[in-house]
C-alpha positions in Angstrom: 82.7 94.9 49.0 83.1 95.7 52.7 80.8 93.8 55.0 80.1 95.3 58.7 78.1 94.2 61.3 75.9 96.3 63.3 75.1 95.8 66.6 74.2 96.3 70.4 72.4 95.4 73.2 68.6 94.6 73.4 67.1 98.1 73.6 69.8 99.9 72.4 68.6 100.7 69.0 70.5 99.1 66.4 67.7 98.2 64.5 66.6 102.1 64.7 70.7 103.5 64.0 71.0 100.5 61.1 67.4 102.0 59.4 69.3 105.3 59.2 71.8 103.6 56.7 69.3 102.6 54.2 68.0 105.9 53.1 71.9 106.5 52.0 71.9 103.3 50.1 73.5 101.1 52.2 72.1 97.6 51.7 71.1 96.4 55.7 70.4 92.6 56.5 68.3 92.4 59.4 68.7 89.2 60.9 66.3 89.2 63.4 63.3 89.9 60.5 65.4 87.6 58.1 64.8 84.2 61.3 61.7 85.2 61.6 61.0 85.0 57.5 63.3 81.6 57.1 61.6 80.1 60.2 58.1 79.8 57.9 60.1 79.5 54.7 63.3 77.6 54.8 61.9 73.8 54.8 65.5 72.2 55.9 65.2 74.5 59.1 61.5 73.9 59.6 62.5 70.2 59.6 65.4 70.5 62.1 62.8 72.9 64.2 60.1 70.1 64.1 62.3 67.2 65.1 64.2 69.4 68.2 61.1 71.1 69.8 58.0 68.7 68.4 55.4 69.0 65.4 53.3 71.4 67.6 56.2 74.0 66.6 54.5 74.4 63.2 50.3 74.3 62.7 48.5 72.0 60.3 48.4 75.2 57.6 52.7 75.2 57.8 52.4 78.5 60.0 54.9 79.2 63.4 53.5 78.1 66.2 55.5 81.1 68.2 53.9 80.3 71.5 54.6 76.9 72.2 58.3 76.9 70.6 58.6 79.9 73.3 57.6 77.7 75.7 60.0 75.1 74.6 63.0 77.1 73.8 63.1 79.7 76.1 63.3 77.9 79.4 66.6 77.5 79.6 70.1 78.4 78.2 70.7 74.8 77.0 67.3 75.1 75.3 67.9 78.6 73.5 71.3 77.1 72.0 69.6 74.9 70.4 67.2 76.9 68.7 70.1 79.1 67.8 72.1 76.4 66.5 69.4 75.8 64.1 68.3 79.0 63.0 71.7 81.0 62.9 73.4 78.7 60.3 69.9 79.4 58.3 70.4 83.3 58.4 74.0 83.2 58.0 73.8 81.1 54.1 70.9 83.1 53.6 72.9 86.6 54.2 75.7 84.9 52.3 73.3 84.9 49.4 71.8 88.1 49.9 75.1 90.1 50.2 76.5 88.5 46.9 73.3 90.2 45.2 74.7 93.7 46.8 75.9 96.1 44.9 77.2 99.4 47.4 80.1 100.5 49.5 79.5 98.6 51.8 76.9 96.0 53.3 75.6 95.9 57.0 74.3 93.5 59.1 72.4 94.3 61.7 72.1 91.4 64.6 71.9 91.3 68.6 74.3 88.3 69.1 77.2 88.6 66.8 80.1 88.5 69.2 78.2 86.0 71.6 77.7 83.5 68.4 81.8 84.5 68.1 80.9 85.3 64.6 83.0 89.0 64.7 85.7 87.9 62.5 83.2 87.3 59.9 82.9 90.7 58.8 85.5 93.8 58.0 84.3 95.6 61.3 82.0 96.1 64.0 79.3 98.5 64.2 78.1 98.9 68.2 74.9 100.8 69.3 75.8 102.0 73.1 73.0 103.0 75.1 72.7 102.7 79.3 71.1 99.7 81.2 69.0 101.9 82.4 67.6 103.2 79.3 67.5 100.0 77.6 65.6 98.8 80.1 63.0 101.5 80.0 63.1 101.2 76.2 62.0 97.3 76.0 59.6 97.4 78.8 57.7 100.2 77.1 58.0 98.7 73.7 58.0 95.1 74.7 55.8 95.4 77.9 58.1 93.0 79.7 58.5 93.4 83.0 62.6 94.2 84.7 63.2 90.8 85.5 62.2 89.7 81.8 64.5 92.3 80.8 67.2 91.1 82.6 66.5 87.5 81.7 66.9 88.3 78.2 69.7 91.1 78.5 72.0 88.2 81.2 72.3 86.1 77.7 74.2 89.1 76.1 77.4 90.4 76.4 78.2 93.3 78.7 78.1 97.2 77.4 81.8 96.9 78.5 82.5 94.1 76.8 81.0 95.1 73.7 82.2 98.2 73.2 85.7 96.9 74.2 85.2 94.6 70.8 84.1 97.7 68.5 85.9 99.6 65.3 83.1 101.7 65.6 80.6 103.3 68.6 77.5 104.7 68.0 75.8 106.2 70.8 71.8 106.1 71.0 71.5 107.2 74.8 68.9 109.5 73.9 70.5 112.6 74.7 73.2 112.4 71.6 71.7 112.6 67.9 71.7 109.7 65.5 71.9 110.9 62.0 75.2 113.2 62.6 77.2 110.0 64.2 75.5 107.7 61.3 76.5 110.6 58.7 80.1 110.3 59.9 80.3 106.9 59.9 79.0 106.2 56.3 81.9 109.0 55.4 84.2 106.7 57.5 83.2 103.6 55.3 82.5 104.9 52.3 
């Protein structure tokens, strides 16, 4: 069965255009949700978290201590690769084992940081959500109520728009102005 991943940009909307494949019966991974889960339930990762970043990374009760592993892992680029380099290989046997259970057309997994993790030739396309800087921005300070330079903090660890959209089979574009569910409708006739 065809495997594609499914992303963009943060603030783009992949997580918005990838929600629109479900209700066709497209099986979606969400990664991001599926770090989050394996970060309070994978015990080899909690481990490998505990002895990078410090006990404090985890309460007494076994629960995420999301602040202070923030404060530890986001300070820095060396820091954020190596919370990555634990939780990525987590997500990617866990999606291994979730897309064997599939049964579809086609899979999709939806994650910010496929091409930066170089993990493109892993699947049998790519899926990109375009949307403007501009908007983006907007987008995540509204939702996120981050301020522009966080934005750009977290946007200067992806690749470009350009770049991106350079690496694509596929565009989908979520600008606002253009609607979704006609460019998702084609698409899913595309890989169906």
């Amino acid at each position: 069965m065809p495997h594609y991943a499914l992303t963009g940009n943060i603030g783009a909307g992949k997580s918005t255009v990838a929600q629109l494949f479900v209700p066709l019966g497209i099986p979606t991974y969400f990664a991001d949700a599926a770090a989050k889960r394996l970060m309070t339930e994978d015990t080899q990762l909690i481990t490998a978290i505990k002895q990078e970043f410090g006990d404090r990374t985890y309460s007494s009760d076994g629960r995420l201590n999301r602040k202070y592993l923030a404060e530890k892992a986001f300070v820095n680029s060396e820091a954020i690769a190596r919370l990555n380099a634990l939780v990525h290989p987590a997500v990617h046997r866990d999606a291994l084992t979730w897309q064997k259970a599939q049964v579809a057309p086609y899979t999709l997994y939806e994650a910010a940081i496929i091409l930066e993790l170089g993990r493109q030739n892993q699947f049998d396309g790519l899926i990109v959500v375009s949307c403007p800087e501009s908007v983006r921005r907007e987008r995540v300070m509204a939702r996120d109520g981050s301020s522009a330079a966080q934005f750009a903090a977290r946007a200067a660890q992806q690749w470009s728009d350009e770049e991106k959209e350079a690496a694509a089979d596929f565009i989908i574009i979520n600008d606002g102005k253009q609607l979704l569910l006609p460019q998702v409708l084609q698409l899913h006739r595309i890989l169906s």
